[in-house]
N, C-alpha and C positions, 0 to 999 in steps of 0.2 A: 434529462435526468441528472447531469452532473452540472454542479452550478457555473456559467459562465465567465462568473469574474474571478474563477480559481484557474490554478493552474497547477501541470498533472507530472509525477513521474512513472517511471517504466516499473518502480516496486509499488506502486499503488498507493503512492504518499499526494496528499492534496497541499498546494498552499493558498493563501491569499495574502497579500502584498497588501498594507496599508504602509503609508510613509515608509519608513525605514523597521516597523513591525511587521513579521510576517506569522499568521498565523499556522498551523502545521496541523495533519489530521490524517487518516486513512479516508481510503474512498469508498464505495457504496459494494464495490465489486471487491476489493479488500475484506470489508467484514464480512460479505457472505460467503467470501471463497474457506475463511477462517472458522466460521461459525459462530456457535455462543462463546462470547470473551466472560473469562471468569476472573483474569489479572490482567493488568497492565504496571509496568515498569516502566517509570519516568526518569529524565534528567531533575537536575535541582536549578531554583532560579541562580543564576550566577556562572551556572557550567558554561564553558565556553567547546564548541566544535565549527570545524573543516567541512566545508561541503562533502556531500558523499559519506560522513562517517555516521556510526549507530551511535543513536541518543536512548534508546530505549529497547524496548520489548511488551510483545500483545501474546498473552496467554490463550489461549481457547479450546472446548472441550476438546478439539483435534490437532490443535497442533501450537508452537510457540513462534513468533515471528516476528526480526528484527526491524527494529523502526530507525530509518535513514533521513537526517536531513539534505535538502536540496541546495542549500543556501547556508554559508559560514556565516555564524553568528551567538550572539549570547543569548542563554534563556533567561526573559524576563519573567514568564509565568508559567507554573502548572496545573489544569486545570486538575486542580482537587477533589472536585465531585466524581472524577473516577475513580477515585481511592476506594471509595464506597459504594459505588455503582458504575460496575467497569458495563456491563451491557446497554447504557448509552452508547458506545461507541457500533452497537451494534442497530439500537433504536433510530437512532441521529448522527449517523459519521460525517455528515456537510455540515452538522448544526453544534449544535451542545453536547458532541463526540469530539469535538477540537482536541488534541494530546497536551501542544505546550506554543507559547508564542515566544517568538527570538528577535534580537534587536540585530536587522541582519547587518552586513558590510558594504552588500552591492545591490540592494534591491533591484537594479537593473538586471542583475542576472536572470530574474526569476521569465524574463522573455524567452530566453534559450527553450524553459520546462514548454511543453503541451498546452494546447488549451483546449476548451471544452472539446470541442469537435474532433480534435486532433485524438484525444484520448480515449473518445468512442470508435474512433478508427482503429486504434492501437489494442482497442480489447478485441475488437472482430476479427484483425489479422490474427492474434494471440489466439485466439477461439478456434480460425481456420487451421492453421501451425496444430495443434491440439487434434483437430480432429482427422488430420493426415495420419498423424504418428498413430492416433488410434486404428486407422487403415493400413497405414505401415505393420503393425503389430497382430493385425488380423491375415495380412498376407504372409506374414513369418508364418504363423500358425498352420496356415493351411498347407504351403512349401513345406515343412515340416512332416506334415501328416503326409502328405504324398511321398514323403521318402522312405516312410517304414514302411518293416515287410509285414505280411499278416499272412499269416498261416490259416489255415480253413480245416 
């Protein structure tokens, strides 16, 4: 499902590393967590950032959510076709949902990120974690209800 020559981080941001270009996107589990995108907020070509900082923002009917680069670098391009149709990002988040490409510093970094398998791993523990707390949250409940009085 997630393409193999990408690589993944822990906010659901994709890259792929060509030469010293790396191209930047959300992922598959990103847009459906988000739902239908109805804005996105881009950098401009020429902005320069720090690994780790936000270059943007993904609007969608439920919620608004920061976009992080992985990798220090300048942006060369934005894709513009979101401007006008940000639900590609939702159609095609591997494909022609690309956000922006950056001329990075140390493209060698981008080893450190996830790869494919790695990042399927990372959503099923993220899944398991999720469905504890939901357990967790059901046992409050009940511990709760067992400690009121009830009068008859």
């Amino acid at each position: 499902m997630y393409p193999s020559e990408y690589r993944y981080t822990e906010e659901h941001e994709w890259i792929l590393v060509e030469d010293d270009i790396c191209t930047l996107g959300i992922t598959d589990f990103a847009q459906t967590e988000l739902g239908e995108v109805v804005y996105i907020e881009l950098p401009e070509a020429g902005d320069t950032f720090d690994a780790g900082d936000e270059i943007g923002s993904i609007e969608s009917v439920k919620a608004v959510s920061s976009i992080y680069t992985p990798l220090a670098g300048e942006v060369v391009e934005v894709n513009e076709d979101l401007e006008d149709s940000p639900e590609t990002v939702n159609n095609d988040p591997h494909g022609d949902g690309w956000l922006v490409k950056l001329r990075v510093e140390l493209p060698e970094d981008a080893g450190a990120l996830m790869d494919a398998e790695s990042y399927t791993a990372f959503l099923q523990e993220e899944g398991d974690e999720d469905e504890d707390e939901d357990d967790d949250d059901f046992d409050d409940d009940f511990e709760e209800d067992d400690d009121e009085d009830y009068e008859d």
